[in-house]
C-alpha positions as CSV (number, residue, x, y, z in Angstrom):
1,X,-11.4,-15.6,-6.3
2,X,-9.5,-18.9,-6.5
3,X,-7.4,-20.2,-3.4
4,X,-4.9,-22.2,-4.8
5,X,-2.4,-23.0,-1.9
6,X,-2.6,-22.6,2.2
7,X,-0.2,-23.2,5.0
8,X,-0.5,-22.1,9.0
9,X,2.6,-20.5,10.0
10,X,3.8,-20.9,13.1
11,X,2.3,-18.7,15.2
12,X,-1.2,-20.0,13.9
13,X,-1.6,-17.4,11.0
14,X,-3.5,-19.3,8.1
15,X,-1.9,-17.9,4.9
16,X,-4.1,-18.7,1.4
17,X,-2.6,-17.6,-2.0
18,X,-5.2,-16.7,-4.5
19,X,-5.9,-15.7,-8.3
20,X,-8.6,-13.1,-9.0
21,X,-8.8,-13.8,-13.2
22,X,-4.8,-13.4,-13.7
23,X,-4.0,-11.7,-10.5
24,X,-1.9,-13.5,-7.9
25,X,-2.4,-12.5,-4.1
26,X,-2.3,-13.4,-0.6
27,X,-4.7,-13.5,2.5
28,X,-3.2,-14.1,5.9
29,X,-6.2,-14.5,8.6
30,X,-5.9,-14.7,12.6
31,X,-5.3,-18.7,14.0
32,X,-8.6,-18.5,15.9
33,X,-11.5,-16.0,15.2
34,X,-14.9,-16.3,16.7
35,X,-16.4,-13.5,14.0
36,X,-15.4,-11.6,11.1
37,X,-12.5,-9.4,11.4
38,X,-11.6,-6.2,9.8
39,X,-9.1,-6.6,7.6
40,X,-6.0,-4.2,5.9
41,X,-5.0,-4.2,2.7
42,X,-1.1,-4.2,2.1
43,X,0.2,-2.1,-0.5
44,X,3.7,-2.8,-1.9
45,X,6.0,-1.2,-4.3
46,X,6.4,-2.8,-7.9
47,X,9.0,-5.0,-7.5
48,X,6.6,-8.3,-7.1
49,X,5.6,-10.0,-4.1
50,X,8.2,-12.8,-4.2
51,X,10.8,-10.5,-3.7
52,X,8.5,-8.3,-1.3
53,X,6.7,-11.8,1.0
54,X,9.4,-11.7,4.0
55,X,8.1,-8.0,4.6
56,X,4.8,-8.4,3.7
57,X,4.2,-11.5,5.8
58,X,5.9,-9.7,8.6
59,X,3.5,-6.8,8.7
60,X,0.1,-9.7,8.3
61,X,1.8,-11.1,11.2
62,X,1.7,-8.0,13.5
63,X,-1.9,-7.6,12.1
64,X,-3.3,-10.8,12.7
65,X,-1.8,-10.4,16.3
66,X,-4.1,-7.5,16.6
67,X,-7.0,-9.2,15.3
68,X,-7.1,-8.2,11.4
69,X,-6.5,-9.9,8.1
70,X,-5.1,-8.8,5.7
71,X,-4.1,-9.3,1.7
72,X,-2.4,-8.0,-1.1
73,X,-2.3,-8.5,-4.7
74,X,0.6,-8.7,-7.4
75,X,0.9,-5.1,-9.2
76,X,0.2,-4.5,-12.8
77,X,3.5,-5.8,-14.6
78,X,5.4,-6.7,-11.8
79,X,6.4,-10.4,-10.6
80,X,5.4,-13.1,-13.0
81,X,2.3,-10.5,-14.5
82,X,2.9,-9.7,-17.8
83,X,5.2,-6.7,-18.7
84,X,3.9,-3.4,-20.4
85,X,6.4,-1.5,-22.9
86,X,5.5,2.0,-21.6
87,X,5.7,1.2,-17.8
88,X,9.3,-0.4,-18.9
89,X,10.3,3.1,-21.0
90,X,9.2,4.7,-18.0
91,X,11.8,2.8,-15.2
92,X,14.0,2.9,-17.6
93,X,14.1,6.9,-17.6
94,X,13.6,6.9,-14.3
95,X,17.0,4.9,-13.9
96,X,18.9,6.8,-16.2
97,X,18.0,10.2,-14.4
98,X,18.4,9.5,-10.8
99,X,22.1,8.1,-12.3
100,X,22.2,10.8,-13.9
101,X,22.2,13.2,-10.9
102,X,19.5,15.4,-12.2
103,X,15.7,16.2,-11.4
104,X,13.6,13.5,-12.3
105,X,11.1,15.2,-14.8
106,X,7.3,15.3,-14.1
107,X,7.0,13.6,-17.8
108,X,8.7,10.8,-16.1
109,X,6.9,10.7,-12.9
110,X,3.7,10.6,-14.9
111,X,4.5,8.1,-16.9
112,X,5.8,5.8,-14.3
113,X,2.9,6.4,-12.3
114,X,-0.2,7.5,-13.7
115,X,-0.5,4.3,-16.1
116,X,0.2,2.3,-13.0
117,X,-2.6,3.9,-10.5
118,X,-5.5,4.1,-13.8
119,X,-4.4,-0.1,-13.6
120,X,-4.0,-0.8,-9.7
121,X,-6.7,0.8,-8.2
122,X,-10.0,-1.2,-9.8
123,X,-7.8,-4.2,-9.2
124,X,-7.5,-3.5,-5.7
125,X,-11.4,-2.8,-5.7
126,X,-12.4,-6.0,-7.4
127,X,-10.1,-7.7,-4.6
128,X,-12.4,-5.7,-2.2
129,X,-15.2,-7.5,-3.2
130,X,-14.1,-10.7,-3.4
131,X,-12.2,-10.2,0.5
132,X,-15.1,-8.9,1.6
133,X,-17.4,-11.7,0.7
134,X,-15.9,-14.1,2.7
135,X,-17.3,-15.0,5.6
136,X,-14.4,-14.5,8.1
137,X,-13.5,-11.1,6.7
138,X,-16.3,-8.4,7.6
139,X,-14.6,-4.8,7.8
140,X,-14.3,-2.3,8.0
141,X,-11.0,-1.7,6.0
142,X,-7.8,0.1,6.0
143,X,-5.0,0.7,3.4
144,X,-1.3,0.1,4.3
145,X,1.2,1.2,2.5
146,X,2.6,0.7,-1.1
147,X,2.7,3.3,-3.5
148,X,1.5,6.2,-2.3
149,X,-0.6,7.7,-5.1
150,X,-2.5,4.6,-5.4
151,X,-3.1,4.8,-1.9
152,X,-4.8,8.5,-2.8
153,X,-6.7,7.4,-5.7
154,X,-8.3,4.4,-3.5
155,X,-8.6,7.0,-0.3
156,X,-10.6,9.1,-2.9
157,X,-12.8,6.3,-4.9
158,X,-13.3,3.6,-2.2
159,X,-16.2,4.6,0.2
160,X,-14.8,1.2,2.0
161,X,-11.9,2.4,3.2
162,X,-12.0,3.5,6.4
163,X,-8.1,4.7,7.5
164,X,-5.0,4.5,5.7
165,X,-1.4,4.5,6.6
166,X,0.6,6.1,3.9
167,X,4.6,6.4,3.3
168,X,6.0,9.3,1.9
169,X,7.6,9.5,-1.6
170,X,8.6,11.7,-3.8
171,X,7.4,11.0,-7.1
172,X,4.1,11.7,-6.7
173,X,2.1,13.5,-10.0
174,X,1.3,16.9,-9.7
175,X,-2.4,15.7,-10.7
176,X,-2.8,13.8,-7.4
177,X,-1.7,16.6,-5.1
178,X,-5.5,17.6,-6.5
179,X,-6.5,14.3,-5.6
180,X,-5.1,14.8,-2.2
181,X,-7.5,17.4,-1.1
182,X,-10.2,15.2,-1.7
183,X,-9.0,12.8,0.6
184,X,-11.4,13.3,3.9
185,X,-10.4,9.8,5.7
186,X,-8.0,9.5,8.5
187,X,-4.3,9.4,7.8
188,X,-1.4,8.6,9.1
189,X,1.7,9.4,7.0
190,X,5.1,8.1,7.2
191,X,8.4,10.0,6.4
192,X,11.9,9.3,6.5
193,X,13.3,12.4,7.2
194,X,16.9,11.2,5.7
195,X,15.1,9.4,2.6
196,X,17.9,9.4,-0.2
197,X,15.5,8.9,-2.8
198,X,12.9,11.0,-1.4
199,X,11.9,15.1,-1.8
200,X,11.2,15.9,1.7
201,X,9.6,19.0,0.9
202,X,7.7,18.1,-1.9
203,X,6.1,15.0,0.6
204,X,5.9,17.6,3.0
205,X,3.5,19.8,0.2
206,X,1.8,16.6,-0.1
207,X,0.8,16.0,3.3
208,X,-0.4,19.7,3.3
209,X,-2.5,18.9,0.5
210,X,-4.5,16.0,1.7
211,X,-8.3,17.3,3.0
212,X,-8.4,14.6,5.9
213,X,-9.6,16.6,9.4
214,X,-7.5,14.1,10.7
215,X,-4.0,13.2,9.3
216,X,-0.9,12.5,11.4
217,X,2.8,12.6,10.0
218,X,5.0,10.6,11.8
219,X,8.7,11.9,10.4
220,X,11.7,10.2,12.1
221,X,15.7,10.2,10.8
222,X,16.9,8.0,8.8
223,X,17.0,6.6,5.5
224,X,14.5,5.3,3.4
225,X,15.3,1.6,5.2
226,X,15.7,2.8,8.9
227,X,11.8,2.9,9.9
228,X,11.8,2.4,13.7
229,X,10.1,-0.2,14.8
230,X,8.0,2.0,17.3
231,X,6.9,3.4,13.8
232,X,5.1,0.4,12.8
233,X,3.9,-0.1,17.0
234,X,2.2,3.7,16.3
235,X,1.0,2.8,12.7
236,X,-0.6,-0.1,14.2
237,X,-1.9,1.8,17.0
238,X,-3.9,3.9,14.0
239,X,-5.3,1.0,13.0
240,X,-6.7,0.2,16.1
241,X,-8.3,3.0,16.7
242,X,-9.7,2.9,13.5
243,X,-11.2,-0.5,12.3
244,X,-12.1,-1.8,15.6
């Protein structure tokens, strides 16, 4: 891990951009710490963290007020990350069938997401490693966010990750509805009961699937941009119970 750039924000937040080998990311840590801290990784959807920073620095904020750090890394061909022609196919299928008006085809969903969670996820663990050998970050670790199958696969493969909050979509593989069950860490789920772009029973099945003794789904109305902020107050509420 490289840092390559650092400002303080103004409420004291220290916020270092790093490379790990060709992967952009950013760490935001509490103004004053007199230990490690635990720290939460923010997932994101693919459309690269330029575009995504003003929410993703939001939700570091409201995490280093309660005492954690947290980081995220650039996706597999998103932002300035080199593109792949299958991932493009894929969106591009993806587009044409939700303009379509018709069912969005479990071909499509895997191709859109399978390639993308095989890529993510050791990514995300190298990241791990490198957070965690700092000497200001010192778990234990939660999972925000993002796409939610990679947020399975690392629930599943991580032994790190201690609690994740997950929001609920639609095009999730049928394969990781399998992986689900093997989940066993807490949850807390997100849904958007309104979601245009979102199957509400099939992430309904979903969260019936997952194997966690303790998983809460927090479901309010709205569409897929009218999360609540008490959402967020109760999702960051999990976290403390959690990782503290």
């Amino acid at each position: 891990m490289r840092f390559t750039a650092q400002q303080r924000l103004d409420d004291g937040v220290l916020e270092r951009e790093f490379t790990l080998g060709e992967i952009p990311g950013i760490l935001w840590t509490p103004g004053s710490t007199s230990a490690p801290v635990p720290l939460i990784l923010l997932g994101h959807p693919p459309l690269g963290l330029r575009k995504m920073y003003p929410r993703l620095v939001a939700r570091a904020r409201h995490a280093a007020a309660d005492g954690f750090a947290a980081a995220t890394i650039e996706l597999p061909g998103s932002g300035d990350r080199p593109r792949w022609a299958a991932a493009e196919q894929a969106r591009a299928d993806l587009r044409r069938a939700m303009e379509a008006g018709g069912p969005v085809s479990d071909d499509i969903v895997d191709a859109l997401v399978l390639p993308l969670v095989d890529r993510a996820v050791p990514e995300w663990r190298a990241a791990l490693d490198a957070l965690l050998s700092l000497p200001e970050i010192g778990g234990p670790v939660g999972y925000s966010g993002g796409v939610i199958s990679v947020g399975i696969r690392l629930a599943v493969v991580e032994p790190r990750l201690t609690a994740a909050v997950l929001f609920a979509g639609s095009l999730v593989p049928r394969t990781m509805f399998e992986e689900a069950r093997q989940v066993t860490i807490p949850l807390h789920v997100l849904l958007q009961w309104d979601d245009e772009g979102n199957d509400r029973q099939a992430a309904l099945d979903l969260f019936d699937a997952f194997g966690s003794k303790e998983k809460t789904l927090h479901a309010n109305m709205g569409g897929h941009t009218g999360v609540p902020q008490f959402a967020g107050q109760d999702a960051a509420a999990f976290f403390a119970r959690h990782l503290r």
